[in-house]
C-alpha positions in Angstrom: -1.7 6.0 2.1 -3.9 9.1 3.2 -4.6 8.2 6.2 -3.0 7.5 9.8 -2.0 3.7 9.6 -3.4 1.9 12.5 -1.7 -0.6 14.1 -2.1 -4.1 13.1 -1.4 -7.6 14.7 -0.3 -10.6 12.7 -1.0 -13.6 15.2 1.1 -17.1 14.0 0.7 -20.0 16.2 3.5 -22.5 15.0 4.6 -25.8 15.8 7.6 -27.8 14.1 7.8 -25.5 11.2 11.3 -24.2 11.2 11.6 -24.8 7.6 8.3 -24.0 6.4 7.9 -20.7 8.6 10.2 -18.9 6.8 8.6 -18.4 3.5 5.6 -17.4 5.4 7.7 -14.8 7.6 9.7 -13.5 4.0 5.5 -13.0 2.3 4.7 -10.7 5.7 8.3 -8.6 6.3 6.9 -7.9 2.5 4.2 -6.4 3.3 3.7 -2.9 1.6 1.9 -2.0 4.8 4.3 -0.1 7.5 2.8 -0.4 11.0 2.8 -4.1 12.2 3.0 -6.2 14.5 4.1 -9.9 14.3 3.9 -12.3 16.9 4.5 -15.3 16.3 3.8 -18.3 19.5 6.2 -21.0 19.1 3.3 -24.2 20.5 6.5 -26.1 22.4 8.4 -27.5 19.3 10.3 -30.5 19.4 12.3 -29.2 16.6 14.3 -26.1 15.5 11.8 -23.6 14.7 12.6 -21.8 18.2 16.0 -21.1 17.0 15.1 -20.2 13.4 12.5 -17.5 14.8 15.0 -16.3 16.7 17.8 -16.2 14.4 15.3 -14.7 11.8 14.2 -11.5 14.2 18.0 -10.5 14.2 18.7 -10.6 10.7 15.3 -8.5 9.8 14.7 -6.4 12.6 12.6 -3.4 11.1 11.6 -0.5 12.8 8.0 -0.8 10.8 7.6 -4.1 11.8 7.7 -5.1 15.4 8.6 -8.7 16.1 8.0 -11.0 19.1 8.3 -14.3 19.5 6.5 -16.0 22.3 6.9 -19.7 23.6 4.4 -21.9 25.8 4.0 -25.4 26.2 2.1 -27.4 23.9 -1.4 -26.5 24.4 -2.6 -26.2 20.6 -3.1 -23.7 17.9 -6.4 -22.2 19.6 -4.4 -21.7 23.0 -1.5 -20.2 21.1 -3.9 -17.9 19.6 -5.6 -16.7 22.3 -2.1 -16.3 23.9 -1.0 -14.0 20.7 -4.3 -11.8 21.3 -3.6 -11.7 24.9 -0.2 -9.9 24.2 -1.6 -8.0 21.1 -1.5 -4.1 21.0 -3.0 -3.8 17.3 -6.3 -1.8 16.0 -7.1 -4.6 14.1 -5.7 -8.5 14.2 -4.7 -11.0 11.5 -4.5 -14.5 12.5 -2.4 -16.6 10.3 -0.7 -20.1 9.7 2.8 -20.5 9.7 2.8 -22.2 6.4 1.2 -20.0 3.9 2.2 -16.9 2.0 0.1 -13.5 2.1 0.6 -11.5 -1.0 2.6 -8.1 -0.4 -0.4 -5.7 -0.7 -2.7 -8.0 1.5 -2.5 -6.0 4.8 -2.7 -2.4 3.1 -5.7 -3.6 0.9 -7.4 -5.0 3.9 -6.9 -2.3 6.4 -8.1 0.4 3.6 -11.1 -1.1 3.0 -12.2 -1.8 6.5 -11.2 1.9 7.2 -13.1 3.6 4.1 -16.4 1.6 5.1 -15.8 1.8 8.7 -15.9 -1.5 9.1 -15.3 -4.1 11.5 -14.1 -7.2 9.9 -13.1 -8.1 6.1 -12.7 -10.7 4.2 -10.2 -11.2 0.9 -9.6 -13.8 -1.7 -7.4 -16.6 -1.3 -5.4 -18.9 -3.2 -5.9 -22.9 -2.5 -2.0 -23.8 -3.9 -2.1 -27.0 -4.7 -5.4 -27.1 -6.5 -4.6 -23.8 -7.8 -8.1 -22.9 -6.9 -9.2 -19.4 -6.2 -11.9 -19.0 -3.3 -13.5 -15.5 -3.6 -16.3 -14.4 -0.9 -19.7 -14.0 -1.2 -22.4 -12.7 0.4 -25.5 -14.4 -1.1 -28.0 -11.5 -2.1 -31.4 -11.4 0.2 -29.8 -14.0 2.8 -28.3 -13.4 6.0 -24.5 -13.7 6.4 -24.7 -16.6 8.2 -26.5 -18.5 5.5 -23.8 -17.8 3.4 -21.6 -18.4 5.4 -23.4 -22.1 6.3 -23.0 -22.9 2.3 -19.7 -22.0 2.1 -19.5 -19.1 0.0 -18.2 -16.6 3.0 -15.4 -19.3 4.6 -13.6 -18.9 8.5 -10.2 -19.2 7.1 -7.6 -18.0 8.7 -6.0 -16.4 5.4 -9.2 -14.5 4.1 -10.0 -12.5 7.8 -9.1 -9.6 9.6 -10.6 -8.4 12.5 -11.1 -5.4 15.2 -9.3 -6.4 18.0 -12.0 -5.6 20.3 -14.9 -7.5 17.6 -12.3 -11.1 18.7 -13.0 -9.8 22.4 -16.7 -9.8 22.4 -16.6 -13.3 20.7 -14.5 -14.5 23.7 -11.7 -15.8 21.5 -10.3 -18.9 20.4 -12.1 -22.2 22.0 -9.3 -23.7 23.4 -11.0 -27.2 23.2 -11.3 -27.6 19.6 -8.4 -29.9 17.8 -10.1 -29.0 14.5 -12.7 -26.5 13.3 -11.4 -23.7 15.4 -11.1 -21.3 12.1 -14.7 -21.7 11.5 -15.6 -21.9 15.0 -14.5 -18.3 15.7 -15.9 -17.0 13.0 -19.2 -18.2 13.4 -19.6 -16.9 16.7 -17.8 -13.4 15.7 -20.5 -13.2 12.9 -23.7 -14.1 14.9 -22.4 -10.6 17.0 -23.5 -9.1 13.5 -20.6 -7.0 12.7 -20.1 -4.9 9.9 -18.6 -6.8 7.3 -16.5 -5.8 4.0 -15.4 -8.1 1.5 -12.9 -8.2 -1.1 -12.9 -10.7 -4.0 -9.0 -9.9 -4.4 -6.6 -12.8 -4.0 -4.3 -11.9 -1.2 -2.8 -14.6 0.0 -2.5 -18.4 -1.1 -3.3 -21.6 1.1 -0.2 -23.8 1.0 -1.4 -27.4 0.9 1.5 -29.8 2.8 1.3 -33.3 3.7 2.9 -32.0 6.8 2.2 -34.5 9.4 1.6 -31.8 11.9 -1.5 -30.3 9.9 -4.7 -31.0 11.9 -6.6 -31.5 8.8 -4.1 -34.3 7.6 -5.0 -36.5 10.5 -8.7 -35.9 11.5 -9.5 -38.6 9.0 -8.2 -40.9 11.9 -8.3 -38.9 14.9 -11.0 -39.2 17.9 -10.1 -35.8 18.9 -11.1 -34.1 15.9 -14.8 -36.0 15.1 -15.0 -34.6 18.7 -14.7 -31.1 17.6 -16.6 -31.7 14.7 -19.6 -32.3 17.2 -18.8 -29.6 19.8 -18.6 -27.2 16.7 -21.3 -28.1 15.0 -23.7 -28.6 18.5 -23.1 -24.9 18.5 -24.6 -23.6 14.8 -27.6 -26.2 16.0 -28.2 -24.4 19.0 -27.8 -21.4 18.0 -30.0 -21.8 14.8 -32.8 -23.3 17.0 -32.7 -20.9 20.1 -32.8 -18.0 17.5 -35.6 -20.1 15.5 -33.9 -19.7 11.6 -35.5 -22.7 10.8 -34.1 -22.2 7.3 -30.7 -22.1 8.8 -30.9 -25.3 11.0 -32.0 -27.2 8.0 -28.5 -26.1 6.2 -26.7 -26.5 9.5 -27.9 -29.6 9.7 -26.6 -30.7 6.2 -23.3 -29.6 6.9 -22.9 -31.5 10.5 -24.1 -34.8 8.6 -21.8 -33.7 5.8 -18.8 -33.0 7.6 -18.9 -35.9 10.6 -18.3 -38.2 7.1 -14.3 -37.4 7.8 -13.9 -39.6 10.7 -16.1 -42.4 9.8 -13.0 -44.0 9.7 -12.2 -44.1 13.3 -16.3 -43.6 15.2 -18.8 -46.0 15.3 -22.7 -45.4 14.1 -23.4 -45.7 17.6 -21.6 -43.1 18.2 -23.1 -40.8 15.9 -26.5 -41.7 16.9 -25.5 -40.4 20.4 -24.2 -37.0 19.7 -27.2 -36.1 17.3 -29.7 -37.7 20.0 -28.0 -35.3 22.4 -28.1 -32.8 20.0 -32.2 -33.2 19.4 -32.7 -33.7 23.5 -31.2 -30.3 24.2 -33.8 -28.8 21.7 -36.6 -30.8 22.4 -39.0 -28.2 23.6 -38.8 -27.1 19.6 -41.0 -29.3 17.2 -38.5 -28.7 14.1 -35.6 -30.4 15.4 -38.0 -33.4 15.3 -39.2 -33.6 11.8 -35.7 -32.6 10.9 -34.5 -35.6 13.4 -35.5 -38.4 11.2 -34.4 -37.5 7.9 -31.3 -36.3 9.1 -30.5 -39.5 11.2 -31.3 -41.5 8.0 -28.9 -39.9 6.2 -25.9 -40.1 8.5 -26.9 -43.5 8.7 -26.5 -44.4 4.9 -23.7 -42.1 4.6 -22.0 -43.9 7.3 -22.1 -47.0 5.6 -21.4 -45.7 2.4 -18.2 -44.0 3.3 -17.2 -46.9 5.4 -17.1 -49.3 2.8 
């Protein structure tokens, strides 16, 4: 590299993963990239892990990688986060999950790019493992980024991002309230700051898919908690889209919050959903859109609803 290497923070929230963590900490101590930082925030296991991380920072201490390893009790991935940033003392910040692999050259790569285009956030290819499907990101041509982001071609993972420090600031963090969603949920709000984005479609690191009962996603299907994210996340792309009137954008935002409440069907009642859209519309009342939009979009949770619960 040509240039002075910045410093940059890889952020791991963990919780019961002492096996699984260490394939994730082999793919970063990897890295071809020589000034990091790697915290990782042990989320009050009930298992080993503690005593892994710790055995594993003595047997690969490195004077280019600086390794930490926090502990609080159990507050969730979001609050271990936020607690990672809070002791943070990188340029630029990679948040990651303790299950999944980065490929060696993904920091380097990464760092370059947002440094060549002066940029403030990039985001790189992954690799979904056991679908062996490649995501690669997209900014759709004569939209806004948040419309693409909305259809899913520019995702909030946590293995495509990295960040200015002080851009994950601004956005006020991780909300600490959120059991599911929280990926998306940050990156949404970082991108309505309108940062300056670079994007690589380069595979760089590869989604490990577990049934790992400790994976959020594996038990939202029958979780209160997470259809209650869901909402909370989703109450906030409404709001926004409305209070900035992208009409366009609430229609799609709308779509995906009746599209993605269809997980916990299994555990809410219609009533249920009829009460967190109404509160939804009442909020935004003093807008005539969110009415016509009202209708069709209540229909359509309604026959989803008892489509999907059948």
């Amino acid at each position: 590299m040509n240039y002075q290497a910045p410093l940059v923070s890889i952020i791991i929230p963990t919780y019961n993963r002492a096996i699984r963590i260490i394939q994730t900490l082999d793919s970063i101590f990897a890295q071809t990239y020589n000034n990091l930082e790697v915290i990782i925030v042990d989320d009050g296991s009930s298992d080993n892990t503690l005593q892994v991380l710790n055995g594993y920072n003595e047997k690969n201490n490195q004077d280019r990688v600086k390794f930490k390893v926090m502990t609080q009790k159990n507050a969730g991935a979001p609050a271990a986060r936020n607690n990672g940033l809070k002791n943070s003392n990188g340029e630029y910040v990679v948040f990651f999950d303790s299950d999944d692999i980065m490929l060696p050259e993904k920091i380097e790569i990464q760092t370059g790019i947002m440094m060549a285009e002066n940029s403030d956030c990039c985001a790189c290819g992954f690799l979904v493992n056991g679908k062996q499907e490649e995501y690669q990101p997209t900014i759709i041509e004569g939209k806004e980024v948040l419309y693409s982001f909305l259809k899913n071609k520019l995702l909030g993972s946590t293995q495509s991002w990295m960040f200015k420090k002080s851009l994950i600031v601004q956005a006020g963090g991780y909300d600490e309230s959120l059991k599911c969603r929280q990926d998306v949920d940050i990156t949404f709000r970082i991108l309505t700051l309108q940062p300056k984005i670079s994007i690589t479609k380069q595979i760089l690191s590869v989604f490990m898919e577990s049934d790992d009962e400790n994976r959020i996603m594996n038990s939202v299907l029958f979780n209160r908690s997470g259809y209650n994210s869901i909402v909370i996340y989703h109450s906030k792309v409404i709001d926004y889209c409305v209070s900035k009137k992208k009409f366009t954008l609430l229609f799609v935002a709308m779509q995906r919050y009746c599209g993605d409440i269809r997980l916990t069907y299994s555990s809410i009642s219609y009533t249920d959903v009829l009460k967190d859209f109404t509160n939804i519309v009442k909020r935004n009342c003093k807008y005539g859109i969110i009415y016509q939009l009202y209708l069709f979009f209540l229909t359509f949770a309604y026959m989803n609803y008892y489509y999907f619960r059948k």
